[in-house]
N, C-alpha and C positions, 0 to 999 in steps of 0.2 A: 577681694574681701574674703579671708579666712571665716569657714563654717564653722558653725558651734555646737555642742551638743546641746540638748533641752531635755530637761529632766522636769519630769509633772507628778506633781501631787496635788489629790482634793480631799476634803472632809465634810460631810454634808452638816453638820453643827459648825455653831462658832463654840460649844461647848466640848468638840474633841481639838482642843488645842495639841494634848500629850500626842493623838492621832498621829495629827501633822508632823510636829517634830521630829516622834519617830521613822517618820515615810523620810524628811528630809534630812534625817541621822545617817539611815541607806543607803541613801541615794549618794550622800559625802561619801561615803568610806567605801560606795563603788568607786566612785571619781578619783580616790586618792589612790586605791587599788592599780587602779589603770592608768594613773598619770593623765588625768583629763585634769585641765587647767584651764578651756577655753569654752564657762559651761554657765550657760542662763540655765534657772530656776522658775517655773512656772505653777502656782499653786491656788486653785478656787479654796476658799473658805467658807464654809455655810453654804454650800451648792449641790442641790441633789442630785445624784447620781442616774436619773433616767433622763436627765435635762441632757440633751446634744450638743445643746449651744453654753458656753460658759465664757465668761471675760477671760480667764486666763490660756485656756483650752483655744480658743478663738485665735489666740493672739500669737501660740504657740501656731497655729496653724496655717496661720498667716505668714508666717515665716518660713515656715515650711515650702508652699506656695512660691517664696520669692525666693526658694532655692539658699535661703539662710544656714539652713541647720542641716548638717549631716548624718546625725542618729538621735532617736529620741527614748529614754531613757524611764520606767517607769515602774511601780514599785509593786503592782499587778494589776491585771486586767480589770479587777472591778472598778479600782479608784481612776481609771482612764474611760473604758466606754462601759454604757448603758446597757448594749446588747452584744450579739453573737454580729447582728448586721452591723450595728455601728463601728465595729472594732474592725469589722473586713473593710467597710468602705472607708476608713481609716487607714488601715494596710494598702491600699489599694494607692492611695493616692502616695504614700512612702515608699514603694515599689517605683511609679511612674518616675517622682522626683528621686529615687536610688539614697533612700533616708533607711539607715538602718532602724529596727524597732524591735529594743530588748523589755522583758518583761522582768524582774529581780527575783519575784518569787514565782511566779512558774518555769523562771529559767528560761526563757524561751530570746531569744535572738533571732530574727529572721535573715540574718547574716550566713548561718549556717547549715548544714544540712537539713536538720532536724526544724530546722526551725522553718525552712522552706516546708516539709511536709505539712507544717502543722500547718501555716497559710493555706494548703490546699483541702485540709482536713473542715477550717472554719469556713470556708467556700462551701465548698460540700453541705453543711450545715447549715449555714444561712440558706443556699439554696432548699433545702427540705423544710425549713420553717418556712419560708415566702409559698411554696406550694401547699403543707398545711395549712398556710390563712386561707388561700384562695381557695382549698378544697372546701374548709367551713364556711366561706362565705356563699359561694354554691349550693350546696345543703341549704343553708338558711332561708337564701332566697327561693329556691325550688318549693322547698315545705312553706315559705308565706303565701308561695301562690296558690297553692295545695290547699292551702286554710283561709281562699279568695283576699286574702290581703292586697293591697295599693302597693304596689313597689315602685319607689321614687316620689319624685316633689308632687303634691297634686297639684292638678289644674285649676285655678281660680278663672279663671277666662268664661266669658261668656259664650259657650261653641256654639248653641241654636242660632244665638243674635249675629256672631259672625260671619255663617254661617250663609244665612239668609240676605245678608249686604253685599259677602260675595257675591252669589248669586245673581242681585240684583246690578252687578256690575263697576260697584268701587272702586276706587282705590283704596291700597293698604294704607294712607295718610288718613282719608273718610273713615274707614271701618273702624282705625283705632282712637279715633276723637270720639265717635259713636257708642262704641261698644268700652272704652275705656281702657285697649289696654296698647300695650307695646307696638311694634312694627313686627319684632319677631314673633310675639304670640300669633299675629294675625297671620305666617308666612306660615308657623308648624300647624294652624288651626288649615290652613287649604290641601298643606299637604296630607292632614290626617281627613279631610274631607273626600281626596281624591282615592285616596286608598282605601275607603268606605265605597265611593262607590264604582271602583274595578272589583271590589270583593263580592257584593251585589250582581253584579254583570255575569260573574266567574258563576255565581250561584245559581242564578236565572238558568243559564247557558247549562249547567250539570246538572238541573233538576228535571226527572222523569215526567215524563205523563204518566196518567192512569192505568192503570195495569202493565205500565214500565214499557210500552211499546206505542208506536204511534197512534195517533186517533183513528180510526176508518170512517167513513163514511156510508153509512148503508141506507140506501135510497127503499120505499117502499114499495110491496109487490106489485106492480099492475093486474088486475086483476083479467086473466082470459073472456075474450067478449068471443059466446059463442054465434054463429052464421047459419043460416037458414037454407036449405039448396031449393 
């Protein structure tokens, strides 16, 4: 089966029809340029531009995937991906399948020299944005504990009542018809019990006596019994 090229166009209205047109006016008078004759068109209508997933996009990609399509053809970066990462892990997967990926107005072709740099330029770049999130998300969390905040889901679980069932020697079946909750609530509630009381133990065991030194023991004087000659 001979490959085809795939040419994409989106407009996030159904009210930029002229939009459209214009993107698939280009996108022709690439085609006739270059003698391309064996070329699906691919076009969301009314679909926003932060969305990943698109019926047309999708379907385009899917063919991709099955080794359909040879170059993919587009009219710039914005009307194709969402971000800097969408567009790489885009690249990414047209590199594997050896799919060429021209952009019309930034000129760019990854076919090319320049166009190799620039895939490694947008690497680069996604990677410094995915470590800016994680940097701010660090910050965030650090300053919530900082301002005693809860970090993560709270506990709804009854931990006294669990607790004390353990204790008494349950099973995780009992405990949780008792105490009302899950099998795993009752499994992290033992584990967070044990680690409460090695923490305890650890404390006991590092905490000084009185004046930081051992206790003595000092027995009282006997008193000298004097003798008679």
């Amino acid at each position: 089966m001979e490959k085809r090229i795939a040419c994409y166009a989106r407009v996030s209205t159904d009210m930029q029809a002229g939009g459209m047109e214009s993107q698939i006016r280009v996108l022709k008078k690439y085609c006739e340029q270059n003698e391309i004759t064996n070329v699906e068109y691919f076009t969301d209508e009314g679909i926003s531009g932060i969305k990943s997933s698109r019926p047309a996009l999708d379907r385009m990609m899917a063919a991709v995937n099955k080794d359909e399509i040879s170059s993919v053809v587009v009219y710039s970066f914005s009307r194709f991906a969402r971000s800097t990462t969408h567009l790489l892990n885009a690249l990414q997967i047209f590199k594997q399948r050896n799919v060429h990926f021209i952009s019309l107005s930034e000129k760019i072709d990854t076919n090319t020299a320049i166009g190799v740099a620039i895939f490694s330029i947008l690497a680069s770049i996604a990677q410094l944005e995915r470590d800016l999130i994680a940097d701010r998300v660090k910050i965030g969390l650090a300053n919530a504990r900082a301002k005693g905040k809860l970090i993560g889901r709270k506990t709804l679980r009854d931990s006294d009542l669990i607790r004390k069932l353990l204790k008494a020697g349950m099973t995780y079946r009992q405990v949780g018809t008792i105490a009302k909750c899950s099998h795993g609530s009752v499994h992290q509630e033992k584990l967070a019990m044990k680690r409460d009381e090695e923490l305890a133990k650890k404390k006991l065991l590092e905490a000084p006596t009185d004046g930081g030194e051992e206790a003595k023991i000092v027995f009282p004087e006997i008193p000298k019994i004097e003798t008679k000659n």
